[in-house]
N, C-alpha and C positions, 0 to 999 in steps of 0.2 A: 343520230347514231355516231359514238365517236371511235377512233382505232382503238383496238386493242391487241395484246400481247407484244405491246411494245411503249416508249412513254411516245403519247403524240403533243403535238406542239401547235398550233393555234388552235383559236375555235372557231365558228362561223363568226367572222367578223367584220368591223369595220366603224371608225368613230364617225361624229358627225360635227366639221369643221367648218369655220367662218362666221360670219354674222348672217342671221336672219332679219332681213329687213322686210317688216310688214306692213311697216303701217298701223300697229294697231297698237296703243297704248297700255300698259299693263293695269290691271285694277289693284287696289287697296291702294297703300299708303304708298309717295313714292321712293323709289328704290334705287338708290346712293350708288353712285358707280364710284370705283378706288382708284386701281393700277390697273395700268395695259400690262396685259399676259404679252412678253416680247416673243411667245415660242408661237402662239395662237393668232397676234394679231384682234385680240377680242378686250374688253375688259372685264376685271378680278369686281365682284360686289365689294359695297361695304360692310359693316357688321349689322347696320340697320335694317339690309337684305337680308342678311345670313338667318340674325331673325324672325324676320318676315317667311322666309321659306319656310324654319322651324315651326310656325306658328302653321300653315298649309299644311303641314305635313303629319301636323298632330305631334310635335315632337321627335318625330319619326328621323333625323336630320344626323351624318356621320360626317364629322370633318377629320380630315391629315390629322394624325395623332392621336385622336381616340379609340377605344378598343373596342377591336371587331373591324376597323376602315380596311388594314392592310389584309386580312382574310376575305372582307368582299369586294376588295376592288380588285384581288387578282383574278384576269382570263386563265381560262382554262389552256387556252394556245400562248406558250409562256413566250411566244416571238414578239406582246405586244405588252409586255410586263409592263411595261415603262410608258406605257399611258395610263396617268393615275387623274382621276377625278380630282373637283374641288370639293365634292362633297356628294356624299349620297342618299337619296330622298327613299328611303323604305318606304314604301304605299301600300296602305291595308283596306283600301278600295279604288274603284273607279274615280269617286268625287274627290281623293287626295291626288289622283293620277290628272285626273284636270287639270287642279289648283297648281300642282307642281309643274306642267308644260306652259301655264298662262303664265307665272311667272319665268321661266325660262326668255318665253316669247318677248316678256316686257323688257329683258335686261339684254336682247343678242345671246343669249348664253347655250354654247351647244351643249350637247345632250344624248344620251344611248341609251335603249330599253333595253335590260339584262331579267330574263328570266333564269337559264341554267347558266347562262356564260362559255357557252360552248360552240359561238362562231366560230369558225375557220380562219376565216379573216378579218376578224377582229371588228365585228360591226358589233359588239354587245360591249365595249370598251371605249370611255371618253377623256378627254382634258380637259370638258365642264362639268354636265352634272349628271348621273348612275341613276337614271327611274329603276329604283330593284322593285319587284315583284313578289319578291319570295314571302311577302308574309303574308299574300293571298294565296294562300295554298288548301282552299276547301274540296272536297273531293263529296259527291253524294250520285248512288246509285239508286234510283229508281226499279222497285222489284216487282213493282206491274207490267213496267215498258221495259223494262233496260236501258231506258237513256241513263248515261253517265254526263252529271255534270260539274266540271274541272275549272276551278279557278285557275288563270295565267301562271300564277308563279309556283303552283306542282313540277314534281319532280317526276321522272319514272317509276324511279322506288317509293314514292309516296302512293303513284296508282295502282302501282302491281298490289302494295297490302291491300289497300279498299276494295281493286276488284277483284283481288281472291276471297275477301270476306265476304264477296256477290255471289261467286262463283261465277261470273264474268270475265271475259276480254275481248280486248277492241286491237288493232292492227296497232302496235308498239316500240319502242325500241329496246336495245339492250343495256345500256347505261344510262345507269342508277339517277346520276349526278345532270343527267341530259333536261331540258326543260319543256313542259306541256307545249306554250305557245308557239315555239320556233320549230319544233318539232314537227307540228301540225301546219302551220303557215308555209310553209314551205313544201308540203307534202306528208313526208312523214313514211319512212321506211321500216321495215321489221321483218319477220319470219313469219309474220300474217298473212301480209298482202298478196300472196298469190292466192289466197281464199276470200279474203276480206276486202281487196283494195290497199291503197296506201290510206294513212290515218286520216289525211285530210277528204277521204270519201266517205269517212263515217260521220263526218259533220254535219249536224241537222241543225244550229245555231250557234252564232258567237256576239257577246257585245264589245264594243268596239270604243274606247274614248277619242275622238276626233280634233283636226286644228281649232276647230274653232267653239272646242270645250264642250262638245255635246257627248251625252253616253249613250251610244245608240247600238238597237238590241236588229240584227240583221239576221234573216233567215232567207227560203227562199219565196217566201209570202210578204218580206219585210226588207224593204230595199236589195233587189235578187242581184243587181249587178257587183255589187260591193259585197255580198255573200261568194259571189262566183268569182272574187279576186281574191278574198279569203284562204281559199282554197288550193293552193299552191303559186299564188303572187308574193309568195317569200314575207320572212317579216320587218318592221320597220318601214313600210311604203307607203300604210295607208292611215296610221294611227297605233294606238298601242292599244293590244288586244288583251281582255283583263277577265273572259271566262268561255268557256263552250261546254255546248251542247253535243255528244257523241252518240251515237245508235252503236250498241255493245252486243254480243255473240255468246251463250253460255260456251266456259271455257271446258275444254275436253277433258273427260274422267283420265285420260291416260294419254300420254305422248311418247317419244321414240326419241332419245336424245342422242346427239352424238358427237364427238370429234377424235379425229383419228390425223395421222403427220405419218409422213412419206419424207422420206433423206434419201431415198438411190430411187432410179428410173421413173424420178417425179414427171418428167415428160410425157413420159407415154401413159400414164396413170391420170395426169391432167388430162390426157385426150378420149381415157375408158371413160373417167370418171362425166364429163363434157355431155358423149354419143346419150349416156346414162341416165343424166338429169335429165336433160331435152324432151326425155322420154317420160316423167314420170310424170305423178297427179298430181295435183293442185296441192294435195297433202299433204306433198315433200318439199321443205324450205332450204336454200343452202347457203352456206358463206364461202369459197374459197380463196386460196391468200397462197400466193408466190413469191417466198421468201428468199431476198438475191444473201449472198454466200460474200463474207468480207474479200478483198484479194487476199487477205495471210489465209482465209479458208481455202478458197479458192486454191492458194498453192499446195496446200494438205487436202485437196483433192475431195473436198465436200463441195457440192453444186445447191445449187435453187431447191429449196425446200415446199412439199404442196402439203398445207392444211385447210383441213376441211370442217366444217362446223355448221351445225344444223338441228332441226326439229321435222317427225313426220308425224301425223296424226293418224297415226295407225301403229302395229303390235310388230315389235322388234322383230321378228321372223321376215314381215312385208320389206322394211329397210335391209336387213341382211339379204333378200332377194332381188332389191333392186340395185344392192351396192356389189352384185356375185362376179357381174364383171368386173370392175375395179379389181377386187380381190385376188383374180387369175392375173392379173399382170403384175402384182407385187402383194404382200402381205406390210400391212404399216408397221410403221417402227410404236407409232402410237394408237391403242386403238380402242378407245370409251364408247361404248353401245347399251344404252341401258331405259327402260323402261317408268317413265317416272309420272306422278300427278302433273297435269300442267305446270303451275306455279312452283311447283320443284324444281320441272325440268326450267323454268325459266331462270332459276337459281342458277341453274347448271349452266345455262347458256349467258349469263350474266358477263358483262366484261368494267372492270374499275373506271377506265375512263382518266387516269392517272393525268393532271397537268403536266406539260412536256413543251416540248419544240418541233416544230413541223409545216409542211407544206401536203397539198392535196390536189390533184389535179382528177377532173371526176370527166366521164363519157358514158353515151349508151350504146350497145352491142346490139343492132337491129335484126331481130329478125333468130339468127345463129350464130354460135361463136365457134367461128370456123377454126382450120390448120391455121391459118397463117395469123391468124391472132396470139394463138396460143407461141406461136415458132417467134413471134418477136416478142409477145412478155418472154420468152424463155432467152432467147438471145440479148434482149438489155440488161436483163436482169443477172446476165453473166458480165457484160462491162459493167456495171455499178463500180464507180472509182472508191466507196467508200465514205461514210459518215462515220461520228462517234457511237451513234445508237444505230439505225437500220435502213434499207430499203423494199417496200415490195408491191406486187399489185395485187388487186383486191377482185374479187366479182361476187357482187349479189344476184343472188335469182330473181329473175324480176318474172313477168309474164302473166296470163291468168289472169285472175279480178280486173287490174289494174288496167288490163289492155281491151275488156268486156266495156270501157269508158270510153267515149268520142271523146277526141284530142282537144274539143270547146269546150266539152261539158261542164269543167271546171278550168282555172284558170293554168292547174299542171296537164303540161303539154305533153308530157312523154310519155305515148299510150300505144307505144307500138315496137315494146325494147324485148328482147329477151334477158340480159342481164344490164347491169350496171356497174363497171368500171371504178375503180380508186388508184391512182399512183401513187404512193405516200414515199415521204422522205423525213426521216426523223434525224434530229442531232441533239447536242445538247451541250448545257453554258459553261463556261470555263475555257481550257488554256485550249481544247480539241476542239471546240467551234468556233475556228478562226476564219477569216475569208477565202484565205486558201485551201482551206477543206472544205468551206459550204459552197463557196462560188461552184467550182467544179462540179458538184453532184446536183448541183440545181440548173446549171446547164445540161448534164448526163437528165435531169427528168424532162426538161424540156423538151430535150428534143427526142424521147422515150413519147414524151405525150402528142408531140406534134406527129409521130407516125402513127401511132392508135387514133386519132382523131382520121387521119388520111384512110387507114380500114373500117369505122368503126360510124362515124360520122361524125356533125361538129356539135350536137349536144350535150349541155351537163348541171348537173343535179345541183337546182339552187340553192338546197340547204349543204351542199360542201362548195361555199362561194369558194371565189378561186382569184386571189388578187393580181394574179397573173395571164388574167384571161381577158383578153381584148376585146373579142365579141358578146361579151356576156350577155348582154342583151337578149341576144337570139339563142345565142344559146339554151337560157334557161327558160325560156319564154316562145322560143319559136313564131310560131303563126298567132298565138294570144298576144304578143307582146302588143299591137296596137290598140288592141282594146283596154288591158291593162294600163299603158299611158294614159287614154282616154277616162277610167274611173281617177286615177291617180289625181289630173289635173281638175277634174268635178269636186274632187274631194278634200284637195290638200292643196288648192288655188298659188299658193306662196312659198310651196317649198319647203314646208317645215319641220318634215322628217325625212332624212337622209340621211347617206352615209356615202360611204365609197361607192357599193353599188347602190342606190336605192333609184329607183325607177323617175 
């Protein structure tokens, strides 16, 4: 899931730099090294590689200058614009996904697997070589079982047609441009999962192409531990994932959409609205978003803005009675309530996903989100020194399905939240994002996030990696994290997929 209603700036990211030394010799023909890369430290191919990879790749093969490179090698987190491939291997199956990393392997040459391109930090972005995905993008519903099954390089908006053509859905996200595998590997959040689970609990198989060029088909009859790190051990760790198997939900005849914005006595309307959700069923999904006030607003007397955005699966009357308190403590300045097909309302609740600039700092809210949670997003989010585009914080509803899951069960740990947390900071390029405007407001989030970690506890949601985040480890991995090491070194002996964070 990326920001919206605003531009965001990285995406879950992170390249993978240095040499891989294996030991193991590349096959076919061999493969001419040129110039040493001075920025990388690595060596540039010759053209009898460059070749050679084309020829793997089925032709599939974009170099610097060609049309279409500079459209897909840009991240969607535009903070990491300026790491451009040497070339990008499109792969229209498993067997070209091999061929491309065993060449990789033979030459040192790093490497990122991009399906959507919507790291955070910049882990689906390289300065060797772009494994894209996208032109495995098969999607097939099963109308006996409901299994849905998604090749890696789908997009959101590629699933939402197929499964409204089912009358199907599966625990989702809301941007379009967002990608199946990263999505799901890491977990996988939406406006489902209090009923459903998070995405990665509907997984009933995935195949998986591995270091040592094998395409293996994992379930949990079929290598169960490497199934079970699947499942929220983030992507990028364990090999590059290139289809799954999803157990899918006939989608509801009718939903309950909504978003509504609050500009005056957004305080005390964040703490009706809080008492209110807490309370409600599984039914009701929400988004809220606390938006800080530039200081020129700030001096014309406009404060922290609360929007609210959401799905319930039940008849607009039930959400007007469960939103009655809210309502008594203010009437919104904005206020969309409307009754729509599922895959309408998904329309409705759809966000662009626009490339941008941005930072994310993510936590979970255990348990309840108390006064004093809310009295310090509200109190930093009034020092906010100011960026060119925004700042604010975020909470999803978490709870329900997701927490009906022991914290082993699968490899996402965080089975005991009631919301989930976002700081975001956005800016953007030109003469206003200078160091002395980003420096400042990236310290103001710091240490915004270092006190919500101190309330809230020290966990955070792997698929909003965080390149700022010291313990990530634990963080996003908790009490799995050893076992996770454990399949990782079973399976990838040499290290050969990484990144900044990869396990």
């Amino acid at each position: 899931m990326t920001r919206s209603n605003r531009a965001p700036a990285l995406s879950r990211r992170g390249f993978l730099m240095g040499s891989v030394a294996l030991g193991l010799g590349a096959s076919g023909p061999a493969l001419a090294r040129a110039s040493l890369s001075a920025d990388c430290g690595w060596c540039l191919p010759g053209e009898a590689a460059w070749r050679d990879l084309a020829d793997r790749s089925h032709g599939q093969v974009l170099r610097p200058g060609e049309a279409g490179f500079l459209e897909r090698a840009a991240p969607q987190n535009l903070r990491y614009r300026r790491v451009s491939p040497q070339a990008i291997a499109r792969c229209g199956s498993p067997e070209i996904v091999a061929a491309v990393i065993d060449w990789c392997r033979g030459l040192d040459m790093p490497f990122a697997i991009r399906g959507g391109g919507h790291s955070y930090a910049g882990h689906s972005t390289s300065a060797g070589i772009l494994i894209d995905l996208s032109p495995m993008n098969r999607i097939d519903v099963d109308a006996a079982t409901g299994a849905v099954d998604i090749e890696a390089g789908a997009r959101n908006a590629d699933i939402a047609r197929a499964l409204e053509k089912s009358g199907r859905t599966i625990t989702h996200g809301r941007c379009g441009t967002v990608g199946i595998a990263g999505f799901l590997l890491g977990g996988g959040i939406g406006f489902n999962m209090r009923r459903y689970g998070i995405g990665s609990d509907l997984m009933r198989a995935a195949e998986l192409v591995t270091a040592d060029g094998r395409v293996r088909h994992v379930s949990e009859g079929s290598e169960p531990d490497l199934f079970w790190a699947l499942r929220g051990g983030a992507g990028g760790n364990f090999g590059v994932a290139t289809r799954f198997t999803l157990a899918s939900h006939p989608a509801d005849e009718r939903i309950t959409v909504f978003s509504l914005r609050w500009n005056t006595q957004s305080e005390a309307v964040a703490q009706a609205f809080v008492a209110a959700a807490e309370k409600a069923p599984e039914s009701f999904a929400s988004r809220f978003s606390l938006g800080a006030a530039s200081p020129e607003q700030r001096r014309a007397g406009i404060d922290v803005h609360f929007d609210l955005l959401g799905q319930h699966a039940g008849p607009k009357g039930e959400l007007l009675d469960l939103l009655a308190p809210v309502f008594g403590v203010a009437r919104p300045e904005r206020l969309v309530v409307e009754e729509r097909s599922y895959w309408a309302g998904q329309d409705f609740l759809a966000e662009p996903g626009e490339p941008g600039f941005y930072q994310e700092r993510s936590g979970f809210v255990r348990q309840r989100l108390d006064e004093r949670i809310l009295e310090c997003g509200f109190r930093r989010l009034r020092d906010w020194p100011g960026t060119a585009v925004g700042a604010d914080l975020r909470f999803f509803q978490t709870g329900g399905a997701i927490n009906r899951m022991a914290p082993d069960a699968t490899a996402f740990v965080h089975r005991d939240s009631a919301w989930l947390f976002s700081i975001g900071l956005d800016w953007s390029a030109g003469d206003q994002a200078t160091p002395e405007v980003i420096a400042p407001a990236q310290r103001w989030q710091d240490g915004f996030y270092r006190e919500m970690r101190e309330l809230c506890g020290s966990g955070a949601y792997q698929n909003f990696p965080d390149p700022s985040l010291v313990d990530w480890r634990k963080a996003y991995y908790g009490a799995n994290l050893a076992r996770l090491e454990k399949i990782k070194a079973d399976i990838d002996p040499f290290n050969l997929f990484r990144h900044g964070q990869s396990l």
